[in-house]
KETORRO-233504 format. One line per field, with one value per residue (C-alpha): residue number from 1; z, x, y; residue in three letters. Coordinates in nm, 4 decimals, decimal comma. Layout:
num	NUM/...
pz	Z/...
px	X/...
py	Y/...
residu	ALA/...
//
This chain:
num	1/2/3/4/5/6/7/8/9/10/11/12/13/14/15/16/17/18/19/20/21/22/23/24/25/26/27/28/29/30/31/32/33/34/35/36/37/38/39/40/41/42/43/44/45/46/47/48/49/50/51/52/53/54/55/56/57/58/59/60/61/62/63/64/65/66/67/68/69/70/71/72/73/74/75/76/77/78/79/80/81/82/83/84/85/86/87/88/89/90/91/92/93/94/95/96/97/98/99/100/101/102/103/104/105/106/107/108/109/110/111/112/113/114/115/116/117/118/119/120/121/122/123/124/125/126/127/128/129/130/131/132/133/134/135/136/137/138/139/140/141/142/143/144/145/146/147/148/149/150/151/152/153/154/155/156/157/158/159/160/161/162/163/164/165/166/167/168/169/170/171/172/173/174/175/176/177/178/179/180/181/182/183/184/185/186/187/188/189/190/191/192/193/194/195/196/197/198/199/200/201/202/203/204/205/206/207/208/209/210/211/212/213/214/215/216/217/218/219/220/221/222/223/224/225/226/227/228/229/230/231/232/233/234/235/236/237/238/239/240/241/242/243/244/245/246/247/248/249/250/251/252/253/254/255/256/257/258/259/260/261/262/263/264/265/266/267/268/269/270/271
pz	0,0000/0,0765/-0,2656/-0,4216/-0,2576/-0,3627/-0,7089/-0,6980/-0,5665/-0,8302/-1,0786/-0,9498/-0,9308/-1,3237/-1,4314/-1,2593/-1,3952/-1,7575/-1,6852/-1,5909/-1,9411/-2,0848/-2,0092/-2,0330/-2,4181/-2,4656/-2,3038/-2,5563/-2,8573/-2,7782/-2,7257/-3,1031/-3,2400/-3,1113/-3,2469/-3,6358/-3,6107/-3,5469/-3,7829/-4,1117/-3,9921/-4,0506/-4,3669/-4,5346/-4,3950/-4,5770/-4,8737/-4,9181/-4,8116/-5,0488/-5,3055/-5,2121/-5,2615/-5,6263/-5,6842/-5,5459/-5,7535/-6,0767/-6,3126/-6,2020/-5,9621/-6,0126/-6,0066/-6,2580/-6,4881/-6,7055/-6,6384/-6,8066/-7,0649/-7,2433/-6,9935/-7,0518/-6,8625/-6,7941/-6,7927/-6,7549/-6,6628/-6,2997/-6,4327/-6,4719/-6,7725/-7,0036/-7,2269/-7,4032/-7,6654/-7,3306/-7,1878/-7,5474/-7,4800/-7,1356/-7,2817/-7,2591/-7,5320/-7,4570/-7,2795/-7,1507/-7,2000/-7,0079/-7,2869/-7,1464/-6,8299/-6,7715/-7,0266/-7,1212/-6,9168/-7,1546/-7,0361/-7,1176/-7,1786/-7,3938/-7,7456/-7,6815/-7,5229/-7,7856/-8,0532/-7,8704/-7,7254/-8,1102/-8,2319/-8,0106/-8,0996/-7,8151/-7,8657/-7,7500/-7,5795/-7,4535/-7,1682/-7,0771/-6,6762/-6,5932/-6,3920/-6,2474/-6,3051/-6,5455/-6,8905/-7,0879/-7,4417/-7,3749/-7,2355/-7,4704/-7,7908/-7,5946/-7,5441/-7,9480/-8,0328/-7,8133/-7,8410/-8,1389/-8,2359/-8,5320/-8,6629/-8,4460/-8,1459/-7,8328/-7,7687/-7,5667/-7,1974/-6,9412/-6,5600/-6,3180/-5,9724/-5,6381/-5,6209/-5,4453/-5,7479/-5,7380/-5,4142/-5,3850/-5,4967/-5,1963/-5,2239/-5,5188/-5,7138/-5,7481/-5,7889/-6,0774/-6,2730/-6,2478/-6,4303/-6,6809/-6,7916/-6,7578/-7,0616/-7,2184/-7,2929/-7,2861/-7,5730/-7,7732/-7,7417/-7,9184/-8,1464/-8,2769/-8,2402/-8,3045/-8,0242/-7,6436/-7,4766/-7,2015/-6,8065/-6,5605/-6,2449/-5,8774/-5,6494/-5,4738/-5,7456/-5,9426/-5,7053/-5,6757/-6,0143/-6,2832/-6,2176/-6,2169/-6,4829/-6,7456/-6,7874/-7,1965/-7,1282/-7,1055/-6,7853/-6,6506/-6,2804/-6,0248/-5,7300/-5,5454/-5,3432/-5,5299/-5,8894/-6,0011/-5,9636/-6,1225/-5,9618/-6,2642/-6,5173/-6,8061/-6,6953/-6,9607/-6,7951/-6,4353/-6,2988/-6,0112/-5,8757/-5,8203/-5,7332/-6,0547/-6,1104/-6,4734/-6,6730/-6,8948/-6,6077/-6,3584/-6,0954/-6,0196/-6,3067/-6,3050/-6,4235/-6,5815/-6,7087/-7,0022/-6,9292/-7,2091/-7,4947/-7,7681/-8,0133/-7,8670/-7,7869/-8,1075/-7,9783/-7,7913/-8,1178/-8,3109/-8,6784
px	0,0000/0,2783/0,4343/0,1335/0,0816/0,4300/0,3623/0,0339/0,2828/0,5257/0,2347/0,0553/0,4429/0,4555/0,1026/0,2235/0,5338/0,3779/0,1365/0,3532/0,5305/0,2484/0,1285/0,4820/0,4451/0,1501/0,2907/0,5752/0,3465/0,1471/0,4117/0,5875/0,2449/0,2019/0,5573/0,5228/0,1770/0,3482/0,6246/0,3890/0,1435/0,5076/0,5584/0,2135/0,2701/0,5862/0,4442/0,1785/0,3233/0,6366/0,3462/0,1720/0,4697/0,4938/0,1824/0,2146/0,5705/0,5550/0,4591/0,6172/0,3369/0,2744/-0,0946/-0,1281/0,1766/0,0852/-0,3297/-0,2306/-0,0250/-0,1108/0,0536/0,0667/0,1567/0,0036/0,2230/0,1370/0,3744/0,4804/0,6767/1,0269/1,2353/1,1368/1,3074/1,0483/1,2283/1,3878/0,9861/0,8789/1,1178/0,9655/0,6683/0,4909/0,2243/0,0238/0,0567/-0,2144/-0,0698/-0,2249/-0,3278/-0,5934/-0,7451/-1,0915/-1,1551/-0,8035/-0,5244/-0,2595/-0,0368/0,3520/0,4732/0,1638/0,2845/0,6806/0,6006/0,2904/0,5654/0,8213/0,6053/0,4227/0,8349/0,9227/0,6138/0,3799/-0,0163/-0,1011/-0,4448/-0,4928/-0,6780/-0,8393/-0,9117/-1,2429/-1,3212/-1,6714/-1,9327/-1,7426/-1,9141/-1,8808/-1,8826/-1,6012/-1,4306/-1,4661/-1,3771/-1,0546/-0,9236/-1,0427/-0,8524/-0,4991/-0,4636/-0,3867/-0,5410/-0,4108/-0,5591/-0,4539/-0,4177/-0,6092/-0,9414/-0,9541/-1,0401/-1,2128/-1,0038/-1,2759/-1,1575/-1,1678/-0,9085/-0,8556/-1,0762/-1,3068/-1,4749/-1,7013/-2,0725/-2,2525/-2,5436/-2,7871/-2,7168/-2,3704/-2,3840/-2,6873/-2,4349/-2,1537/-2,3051/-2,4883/-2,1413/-1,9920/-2,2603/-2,2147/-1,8311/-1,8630/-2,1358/-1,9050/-1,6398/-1,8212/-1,9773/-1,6289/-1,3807/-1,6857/-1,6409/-1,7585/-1,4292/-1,2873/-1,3422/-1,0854/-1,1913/-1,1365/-1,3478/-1,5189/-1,5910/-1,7456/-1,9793/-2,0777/-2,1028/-2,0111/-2,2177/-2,5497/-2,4929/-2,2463/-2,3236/-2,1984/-1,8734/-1,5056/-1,3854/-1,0718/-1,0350/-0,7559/-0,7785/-0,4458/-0,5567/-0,7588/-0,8076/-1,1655/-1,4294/-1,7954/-1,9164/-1,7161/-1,9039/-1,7153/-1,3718/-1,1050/-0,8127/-0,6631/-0,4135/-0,3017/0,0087/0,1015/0,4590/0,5712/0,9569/1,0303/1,3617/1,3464/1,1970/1,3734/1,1357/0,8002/0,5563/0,1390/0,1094/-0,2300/-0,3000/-0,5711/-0,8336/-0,8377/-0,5864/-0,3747/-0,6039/-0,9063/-0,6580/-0,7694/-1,1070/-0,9599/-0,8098/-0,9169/-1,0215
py	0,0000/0,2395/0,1546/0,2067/0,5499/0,6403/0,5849/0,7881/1,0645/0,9655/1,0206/1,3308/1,5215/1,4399/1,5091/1,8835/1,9192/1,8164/2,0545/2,3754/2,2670/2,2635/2,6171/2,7478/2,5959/2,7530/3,1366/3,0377/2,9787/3,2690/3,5078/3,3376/3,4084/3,7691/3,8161/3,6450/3,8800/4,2257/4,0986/4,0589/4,3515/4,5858/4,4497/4,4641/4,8236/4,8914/4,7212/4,9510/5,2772/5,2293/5,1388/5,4903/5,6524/5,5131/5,5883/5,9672/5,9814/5,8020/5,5104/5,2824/5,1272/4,7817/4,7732/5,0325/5,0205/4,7500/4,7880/5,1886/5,1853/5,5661/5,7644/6,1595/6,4707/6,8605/7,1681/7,5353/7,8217/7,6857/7,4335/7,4149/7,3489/7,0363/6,8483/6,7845/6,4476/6,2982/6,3050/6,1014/5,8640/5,8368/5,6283/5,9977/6,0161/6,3341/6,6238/6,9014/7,2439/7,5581/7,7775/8,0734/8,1641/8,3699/8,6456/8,7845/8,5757/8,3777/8,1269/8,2512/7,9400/7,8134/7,8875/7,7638/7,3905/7,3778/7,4083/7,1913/6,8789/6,8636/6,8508/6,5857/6,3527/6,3914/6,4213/6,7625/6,9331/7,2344/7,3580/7,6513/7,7204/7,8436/8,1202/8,1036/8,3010/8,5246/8,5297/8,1854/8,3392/8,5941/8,3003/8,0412/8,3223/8,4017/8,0093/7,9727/8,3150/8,2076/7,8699/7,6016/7,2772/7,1061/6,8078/6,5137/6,7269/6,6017/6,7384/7,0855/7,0387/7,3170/7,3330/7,3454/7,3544/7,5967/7,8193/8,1947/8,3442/8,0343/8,0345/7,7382/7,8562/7,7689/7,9817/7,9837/8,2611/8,1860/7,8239/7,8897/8,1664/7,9023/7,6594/7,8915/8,0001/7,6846/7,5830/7,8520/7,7975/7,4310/7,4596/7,7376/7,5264/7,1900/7,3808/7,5201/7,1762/6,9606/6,7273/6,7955/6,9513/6,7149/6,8585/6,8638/6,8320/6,6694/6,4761/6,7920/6,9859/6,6823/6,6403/7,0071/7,1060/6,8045/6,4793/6,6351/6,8882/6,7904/6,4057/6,3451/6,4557/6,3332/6,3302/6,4043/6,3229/6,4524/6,1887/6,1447/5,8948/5,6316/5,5029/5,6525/5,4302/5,3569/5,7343/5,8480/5,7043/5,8946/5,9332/5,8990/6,0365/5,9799/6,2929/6,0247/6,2860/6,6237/6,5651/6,3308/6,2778/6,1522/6,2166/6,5196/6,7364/6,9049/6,9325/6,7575/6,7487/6,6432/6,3096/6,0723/5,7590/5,7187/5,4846/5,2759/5,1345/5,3206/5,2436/5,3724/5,6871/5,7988/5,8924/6,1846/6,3605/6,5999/6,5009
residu	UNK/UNK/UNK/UNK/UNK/UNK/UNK/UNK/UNK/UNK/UNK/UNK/UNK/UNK/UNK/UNK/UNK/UNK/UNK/UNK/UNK/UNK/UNK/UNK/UNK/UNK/UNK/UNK/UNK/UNK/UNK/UNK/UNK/UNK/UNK/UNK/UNK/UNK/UNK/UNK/UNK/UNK/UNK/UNK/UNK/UNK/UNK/UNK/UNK/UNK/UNK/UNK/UNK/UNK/UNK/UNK/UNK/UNK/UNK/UNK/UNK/UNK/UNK/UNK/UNK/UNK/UNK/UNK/UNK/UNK/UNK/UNK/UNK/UNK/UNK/UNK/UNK/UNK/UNK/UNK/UNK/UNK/UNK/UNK/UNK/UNK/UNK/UNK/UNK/UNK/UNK/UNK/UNK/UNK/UNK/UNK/UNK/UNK/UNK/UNK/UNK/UNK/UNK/UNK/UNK/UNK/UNK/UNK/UNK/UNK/UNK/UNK/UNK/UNK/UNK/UNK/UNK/UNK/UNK/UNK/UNK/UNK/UNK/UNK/UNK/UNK/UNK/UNK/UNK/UNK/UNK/UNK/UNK/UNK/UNK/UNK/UNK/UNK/UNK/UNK/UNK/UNK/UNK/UNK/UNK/UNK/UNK/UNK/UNK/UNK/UNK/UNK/UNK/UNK/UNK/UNK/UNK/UNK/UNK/UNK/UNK/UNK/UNK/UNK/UNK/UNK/UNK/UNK/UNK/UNK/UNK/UNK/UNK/UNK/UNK/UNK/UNK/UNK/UNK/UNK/UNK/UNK/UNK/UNK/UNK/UNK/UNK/UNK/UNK/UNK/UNK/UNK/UNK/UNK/UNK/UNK/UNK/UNK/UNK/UNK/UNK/UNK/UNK/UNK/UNK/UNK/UNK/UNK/UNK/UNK/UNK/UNK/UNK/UNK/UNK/UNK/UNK/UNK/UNK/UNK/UNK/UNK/UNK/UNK/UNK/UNK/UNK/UNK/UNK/UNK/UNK/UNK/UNK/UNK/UNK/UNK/UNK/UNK/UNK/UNK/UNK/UNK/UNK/UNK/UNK/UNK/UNK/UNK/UNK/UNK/UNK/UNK/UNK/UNK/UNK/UNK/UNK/UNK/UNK/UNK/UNK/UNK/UNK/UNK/UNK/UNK/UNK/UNK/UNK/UNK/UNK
//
């Protein structure tokens, strides 16, 4: 009996000891887990932020770079010196130059990249930035009058965005003389290129003035933060960055993807 109460010790000691292994093993296994867990969370981290900066900085990202493959630029006065054949051998295919602005404002650098982009091989548009309210005829005969469009050029877009002279038309006079100039140019404008002009635009303003009030045309969409999505039924061209770095520019450049392929590219010339 005493042997066989020794071995019941003998057996109770182990069953213990097993189980203060066992939940040692399993502080172990948690504290592994908890480790291989913060390990992976800080690399899908660094995956995506080094993929945002792509994104914000050129075209190289891989979710886009082979989905994209018409890639073009926009330029105005504020940018810094091009080289305007090292850019075409970028893979650039178009380019948006800043021609006019309201009634009498011309772009001083319009006429020399116009002349030098169309030299190097790039598809060229030109855009004209809206002021709102101002009168749309007046507007639309001084974009016509300044700027050039050659056959095969790109269609002409209108830049409708806030800005210091833009203050959003939150009240109903001003919102209802926005648009009616808005139509007015945008109408002068088809009539004379015959093709609805292309509108610039970002996520704010198309909700505010765009998507309820200018539904047949080309859209151009400035969203830094997401590829545009089904709300943008009509989008055509993407301006994903602000702060592009390409060779052939010294500084940071706009860049934009077009939607669709090189052959349906052709839609957005002129004839």
């Amino acid at each position: 009996m005493c042997e066989e109460m020794a071995k019941r010790r003998r057996r109770g000691s182990n069953r213990r000891k097993r189980l203060k292994l066992s939940k040692k093993g399993q502080r172990v296994i948690r504290g592994t887990a908890f480790v291989l867990v913060l390990l992976f969370s800080t690399i899908i981290y660094r995956f995506f932020s080094s993929s945002s900066e792509e994104i914000i900085h050129s075209f190289d990202h891989p979710l886009f770079s082979k989905k994209y493959l018409v890639r073009g630029v926009d330029v105005s006065h504020h940018n810094s010196y091009i080289n305007w054949s090292q850019l075409r051998k970028e893979n650039i295919t178009f380019v948006y130059l800043k021609s006019t602005e309201g009634t009498s404002h011309n772009d001083r650098e319009y006429k020399k990249n116009y002349r030098l982009a169309r030299e190097a091989g790039l598809r060229v548009g030109s855009y004209h930035f809206y002021t709102f309210g101002r009168d749309g005829q007046k507007q639309a005969s001084h974009f016509i009058r300044h700027s050039t469009s050659e056959s095969g050029d790109m269609i002409p877009a209108i830049d409708v965005e806030h800005s210091p002279f833009n203050r959003p038309c939150n009240d109903k006079e001003s919102y209802s003389k926005m648009i009616r100039e808005l139509r007015i140019l945008e109408n002068a404008l088809f009539k004379h290129y015959g093709k609805r002009p292309v509108i610039y635009t970002n996520k704010e303003c198309y909700r505010m003035y765009i998507k309820d009030n200018f539904r047949d045309n080309p859209l151009w969409i400035c969203d830094l933060d997401n590829e545009p999505g089904s709300d943008y039924k009509n989008w055509v061209i993407w301006q994903f960055s602000h702060k592009g770095k390409i060779a052939g520019v010294e500084e940071i450049i706009d860049l934009n993807y077009y939607r669709h392929s090189f052959d349906d590219f052709k839609k957005m010339l002129l004839p």
